[in-house]
N, C-alpha and C positions, 0 to 999 in steps of 0.2 A: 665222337666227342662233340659237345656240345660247348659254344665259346661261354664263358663265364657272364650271366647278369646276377639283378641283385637280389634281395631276399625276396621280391615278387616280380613277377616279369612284368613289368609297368606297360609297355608297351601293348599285350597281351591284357590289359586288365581296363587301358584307356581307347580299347577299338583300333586295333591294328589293322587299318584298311590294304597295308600294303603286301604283308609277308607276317609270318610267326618267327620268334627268332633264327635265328642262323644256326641252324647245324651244319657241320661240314667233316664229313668221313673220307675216310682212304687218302685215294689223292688230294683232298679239298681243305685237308685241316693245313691252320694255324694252330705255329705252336706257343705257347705265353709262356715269353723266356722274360717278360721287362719287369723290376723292381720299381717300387713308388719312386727311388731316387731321381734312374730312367726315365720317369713318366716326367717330375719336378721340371731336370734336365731339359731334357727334348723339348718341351717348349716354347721355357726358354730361348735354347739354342734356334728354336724356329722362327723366332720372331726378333732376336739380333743377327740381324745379316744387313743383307746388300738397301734392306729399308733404313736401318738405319745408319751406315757408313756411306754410303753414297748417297740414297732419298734423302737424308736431313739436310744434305744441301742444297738440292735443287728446291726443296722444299721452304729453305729460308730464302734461295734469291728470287724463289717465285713471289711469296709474300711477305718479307722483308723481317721486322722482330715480331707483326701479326702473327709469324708462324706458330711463336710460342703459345698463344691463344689456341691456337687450330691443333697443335699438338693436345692440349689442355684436351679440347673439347672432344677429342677422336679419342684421346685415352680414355676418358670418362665412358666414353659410350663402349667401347671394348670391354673396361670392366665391369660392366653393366651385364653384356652379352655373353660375357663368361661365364657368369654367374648362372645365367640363363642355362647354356649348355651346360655348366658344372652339375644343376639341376637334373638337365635330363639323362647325363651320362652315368650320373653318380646311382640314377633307378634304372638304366639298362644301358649297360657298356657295350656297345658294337663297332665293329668295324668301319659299316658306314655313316654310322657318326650322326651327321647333322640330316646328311640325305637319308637315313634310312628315319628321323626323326622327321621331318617335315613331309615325307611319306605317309609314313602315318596320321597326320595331323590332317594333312591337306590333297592326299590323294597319291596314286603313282605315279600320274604325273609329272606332280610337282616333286618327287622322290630322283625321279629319271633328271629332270632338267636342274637339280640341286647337287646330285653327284657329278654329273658329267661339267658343268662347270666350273666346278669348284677342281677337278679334275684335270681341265685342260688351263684353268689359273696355275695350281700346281707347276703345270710342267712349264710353262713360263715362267714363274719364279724359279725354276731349279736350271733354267737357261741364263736367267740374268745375274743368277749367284757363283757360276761359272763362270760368264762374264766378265762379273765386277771385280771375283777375285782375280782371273790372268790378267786384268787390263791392270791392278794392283802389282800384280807379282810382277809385271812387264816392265812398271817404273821405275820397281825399285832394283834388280838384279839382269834385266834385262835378259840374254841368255837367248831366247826365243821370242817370238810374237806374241799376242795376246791368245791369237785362235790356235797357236802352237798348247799355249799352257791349257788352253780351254778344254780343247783334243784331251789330253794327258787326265785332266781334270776327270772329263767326263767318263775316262775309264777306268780308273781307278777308283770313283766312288759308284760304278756298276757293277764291282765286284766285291764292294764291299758292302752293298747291300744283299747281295746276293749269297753271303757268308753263312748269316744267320741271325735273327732276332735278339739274343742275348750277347752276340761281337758287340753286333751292332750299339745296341743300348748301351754297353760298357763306352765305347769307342766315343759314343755322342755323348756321355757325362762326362768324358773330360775335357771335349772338346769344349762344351759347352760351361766348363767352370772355368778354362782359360779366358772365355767371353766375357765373363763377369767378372774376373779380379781385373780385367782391364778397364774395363767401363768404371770399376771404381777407383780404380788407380788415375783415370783419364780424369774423373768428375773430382779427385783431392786436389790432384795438379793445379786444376783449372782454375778452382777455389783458390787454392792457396795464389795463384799469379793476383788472382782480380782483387783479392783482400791485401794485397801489398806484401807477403810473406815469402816472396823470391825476391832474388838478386834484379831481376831486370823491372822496368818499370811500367806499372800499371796502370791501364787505362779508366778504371772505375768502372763508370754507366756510360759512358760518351761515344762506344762504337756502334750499335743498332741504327742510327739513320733514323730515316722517313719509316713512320709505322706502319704505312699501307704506300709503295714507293708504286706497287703495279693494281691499286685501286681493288673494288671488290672481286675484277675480274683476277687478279693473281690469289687473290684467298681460297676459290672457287678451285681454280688448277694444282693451287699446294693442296688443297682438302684430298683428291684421288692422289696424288703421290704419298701423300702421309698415312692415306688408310692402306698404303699398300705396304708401309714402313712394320706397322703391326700384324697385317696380315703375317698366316700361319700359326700363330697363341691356339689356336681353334685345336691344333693336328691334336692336341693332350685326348679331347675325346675321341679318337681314333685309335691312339696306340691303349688307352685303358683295355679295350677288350684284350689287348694282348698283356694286361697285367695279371699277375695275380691279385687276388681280392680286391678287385678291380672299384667296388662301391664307394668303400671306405679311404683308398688309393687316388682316386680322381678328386673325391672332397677334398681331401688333406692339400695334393698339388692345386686344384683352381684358388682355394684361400691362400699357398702361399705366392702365387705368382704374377696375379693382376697385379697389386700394388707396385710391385717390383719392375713390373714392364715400364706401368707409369712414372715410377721416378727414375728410372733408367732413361727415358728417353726425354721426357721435359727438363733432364737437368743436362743432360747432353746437348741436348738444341740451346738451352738458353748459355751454358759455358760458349759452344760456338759463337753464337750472336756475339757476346758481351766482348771472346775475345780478340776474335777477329774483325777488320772494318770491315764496315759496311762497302759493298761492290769490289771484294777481294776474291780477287778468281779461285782462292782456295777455297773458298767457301763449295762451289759447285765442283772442283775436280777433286779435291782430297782433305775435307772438312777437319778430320780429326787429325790427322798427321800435321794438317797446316795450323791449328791447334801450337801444336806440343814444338813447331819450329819457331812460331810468333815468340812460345815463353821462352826460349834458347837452350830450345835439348832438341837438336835436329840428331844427335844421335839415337835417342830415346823415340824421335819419331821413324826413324827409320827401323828401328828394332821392332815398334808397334806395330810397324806397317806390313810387318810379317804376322804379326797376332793377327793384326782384320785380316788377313790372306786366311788363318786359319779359322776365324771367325765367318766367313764368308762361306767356307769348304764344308762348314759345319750344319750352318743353315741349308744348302747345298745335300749332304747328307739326309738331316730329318725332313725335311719336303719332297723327293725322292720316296721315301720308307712312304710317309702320307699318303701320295697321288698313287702309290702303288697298293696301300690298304683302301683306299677309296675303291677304283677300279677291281680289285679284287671284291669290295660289295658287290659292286655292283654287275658284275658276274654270274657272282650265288644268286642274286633275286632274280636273272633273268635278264638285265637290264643293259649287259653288255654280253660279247661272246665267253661262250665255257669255258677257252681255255685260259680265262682269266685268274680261273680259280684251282689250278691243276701249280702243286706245290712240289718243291724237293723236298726229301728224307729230314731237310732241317725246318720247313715248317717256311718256308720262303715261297709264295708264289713265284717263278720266274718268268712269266710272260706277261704278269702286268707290272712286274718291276722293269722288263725290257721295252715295254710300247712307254712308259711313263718316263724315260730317258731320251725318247728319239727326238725331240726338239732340241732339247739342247747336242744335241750332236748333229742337228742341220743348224745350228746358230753359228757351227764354226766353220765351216764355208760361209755364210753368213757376213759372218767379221771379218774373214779373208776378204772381199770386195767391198762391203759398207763400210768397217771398219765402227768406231764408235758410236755411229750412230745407229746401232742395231743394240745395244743396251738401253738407252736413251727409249726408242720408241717399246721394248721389254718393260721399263718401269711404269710408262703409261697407258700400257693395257691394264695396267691390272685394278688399280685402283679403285675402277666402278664396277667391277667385277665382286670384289671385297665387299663395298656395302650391299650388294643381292644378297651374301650369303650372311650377314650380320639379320638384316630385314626377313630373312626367311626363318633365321633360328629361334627371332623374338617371334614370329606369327605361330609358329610351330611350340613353343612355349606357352602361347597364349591359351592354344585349343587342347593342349595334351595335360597342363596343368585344370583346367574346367574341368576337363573328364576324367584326371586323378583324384580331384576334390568329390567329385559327382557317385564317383566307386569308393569311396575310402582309401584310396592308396597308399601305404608308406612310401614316404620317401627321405631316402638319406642326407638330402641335401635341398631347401628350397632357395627362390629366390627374394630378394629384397620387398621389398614395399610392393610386393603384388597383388592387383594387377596395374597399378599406380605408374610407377618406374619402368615395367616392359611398354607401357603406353609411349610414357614420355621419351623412350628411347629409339621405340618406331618415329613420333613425330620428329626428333631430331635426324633421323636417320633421312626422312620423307624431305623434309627441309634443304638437306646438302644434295639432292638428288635436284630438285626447284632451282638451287642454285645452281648447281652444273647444267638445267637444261636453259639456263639464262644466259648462261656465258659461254660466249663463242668459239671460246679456244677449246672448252672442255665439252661440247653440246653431242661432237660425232662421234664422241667415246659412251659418252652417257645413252644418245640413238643405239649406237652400233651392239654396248650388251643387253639392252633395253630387247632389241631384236633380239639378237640369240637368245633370252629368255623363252621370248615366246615363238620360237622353233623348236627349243628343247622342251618343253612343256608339251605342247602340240604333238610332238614326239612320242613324248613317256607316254601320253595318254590315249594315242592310236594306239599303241604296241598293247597296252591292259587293256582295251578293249577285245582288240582281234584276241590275244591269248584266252582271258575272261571272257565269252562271248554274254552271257549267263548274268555276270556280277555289276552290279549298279556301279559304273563308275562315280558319282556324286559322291564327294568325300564327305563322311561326317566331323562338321567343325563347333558341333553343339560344346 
């Protein structure tokens, strides 16, 4: 069985330096159980989680109402970058996604040190969404510990990725529609308190404070917590390979879901801002619940406060499935071990659905002895993590779009103002990178995946060597 691309193998037609498409027989197939719904969904679901119930507060008290700016500007650039990958997924749906996209583009190298980090961000997202929900569940019904519900957490959504592709997919659209009638139900609320259309009394414009309260160095620390808020919108070109007609499927979900992210989360951060004061501890511990208590329905927030639990569990869910098709690429090409790619009867790898779980299942010993502040330092890994893989999809869009144009290529879906707007998006990308290495608080995160960059590169690129002994590693980026 050959996974589904599109009417031309684009990949194959633009100098595929790294690999020909993915075939995968016997044991090695994936089976395409997901619907465009699923694809819509997933997300979605992937990108309202623990970025946005818990980062959009530390993110406001890092940079005060600036955050709403910094939200503004990381949303823009996201839907900039989707477009970009909508681009390339919607001419060749694969598993590995971006990594086996910037492969192509820029070498194996850069194929290897693209999945495996995006790989090991994954499973720290899928630790902190664990996290954020038991440290959630813990407040509100108590019952157990955080790393008790964490535990529970983490085995129960190991086995229900492990079910099967089309559970699964079912399970995440509904998950992930309960996400959104709340977020819109949260954003009416909100409104209607700060327009004076409740019973209790509204503060106007008068709560935001000092507009820069921690100068340009907190604009710089919100900027990595906020890309981390979005982080995951990406996983859609990973699970398309598992859709049917998967070309016209990935086009249809990237047009309908940037926008959606974006007003989803700038109208959420600005409702927090406006309703709660400024230097209100709710902001940073339980933004949106402390929301919905300020307008005087702590009942409603407590009932909510079980939706982000499920919100949280969901996000939890589709990044799991992700980090486990990622690893699965990167198997097939060679780039991790075989038995990455060795499937049950239902089309589930199960050993790199099991290696992509095991962080979060050391995080609850973890929390047993740190306690919360092993979530805390989970949200700020990942952050600069997130722009490598934004900055590599535009470079990789750059070179793979020349060499579609260069062949005549069809393709189903391009992007904007090209090559105009992937420029401008690298330079804003290059920019918030300058400023993390300016500022002090954020300089040893920016260093620290700066380095693992180029050990995983360094990596992919010995390993195609020694295998290729023969083959010019020099990628072509004409």
């Amino acid at each position: 069985m050959i996974l589904p691309h599109g009417p031309k193998h684009y990949a194959r037609l633009v100098g595929n330096s790294e690999s020909e498409p993915i075939e995968v027989v016997d044991e090695r197939r994936l089976k395409g159980g997901l619907k465009p719904r699923h694809l819509v969904m997933m997300s979605l679901g992937s990108a309202i989680g623990a970025g946005l119930f818990v980062g959009s507060g530390q993110g406001i008290a890092l940079a005060g109402p600036a955050a709403l700016v910094a939200y503004a500007v990381i949303g823009l650039i996201i839907v900039s970058v989707m477009r970009m990958l909508g681009e390339l997924a919607a001419s060749d749906p694969n598993p590995g996604a971006f990594s086996h996209y910037v492969g192509n583009a820029l070498g194996p190298g850069a194929g290897f040190m693209m999945g495996w980090l995006w790989w090991i961000q994954m499973t720290i997202v899928v630790a902190a969404e664990a996290l954020a929900a038991a440290t959630t569940l813990q407040e509100l019904v108590g019952v157990l510990p955080a790393w008790g519900w964490s535990l529970i957490f983490m085995i129960v959504f190991t086995l229900l990725n492990l079910s099967g592709v089309s559970n699964f997919g079912e399970l995440e659209f509904w998950f992930s529609l309960i996400k959104i009638i709340f977020i819109v139900v949260f954003l009416v609320i909100g409104a209607a308190y700060l327009f004076g259309w409740t019973s209790e009394p509204s503060p106007g414009l008068s709560n935001p404070g000092e507009f820069l309260p921690n100068g340009v160095g907190g604009i710089a620390a919100a900027l990595l917590v906020i890309a981390f808020a979005f982080g995951g919108i990406e996983i859609i070109a990973i699970a398309a390979a598992e859709t049917a007609d998967p070309g016209p499927s990935v086009t249809k979900a990237i047009r309908t879901i940037v926008w959606r992210i974006l007003i989803f989360y700038v109208g959420s951060v600005a409702i927090i801002m406006l309703v709660l004061p400024a230097g209100d501890p709710r902001i940073v511990e339980s933004p949106f619940v402390g929301v919905l208590e300020q307008i005087g329905l702590p009942a409603v927030a407590t009932t909510l406060g079980i939706v982000i639990v499920v919100a949280l569990l969901s996000s939890l869910n589709v990044n799991l499935y992700g980090a486990s098709r990622m690893l699965y690429s990167l198997s097939d090409r060679g780039m991790a071990p075989k038995i990455g790619t060795r499937t049950q009867a239902n089309g589930v790898p199960v050993a790199a659905v099991l290696a992509s779980i095991v962080v979060g299942f050391l995080m609850v010993p973890a929390t047993y002895v740190w306690g919360d502040q092993v979530l805390e330092r989970l949200l700020a890994m990942v952050g600069s993590t997130l722009l490598v893989t934004w900055i590599a999809i535009a470079a990789a869009q750059l070179v793979l779009r020349r060499r579609a144009d260069r062949n005549d290529t069809h393709m189903p879906m391009k992007m904007w103002g090209y090559p105009y707007l992937t420029n401008l998006t690298l330079l804003a990308l290059a920019g918030i990178v300058v400023l993390g290495l300016t500022t002090e608080s954020v300089r040893g995160q920016v260093l620290s995946t700066a380095a693992l960059v180029v050990v995983l590169w360094g990596i992919g690129a010995y390993l195609a060597r020694r295998n290729s002994p023969t083959a010019d590693p020099t990628p072509d980026v004409r």
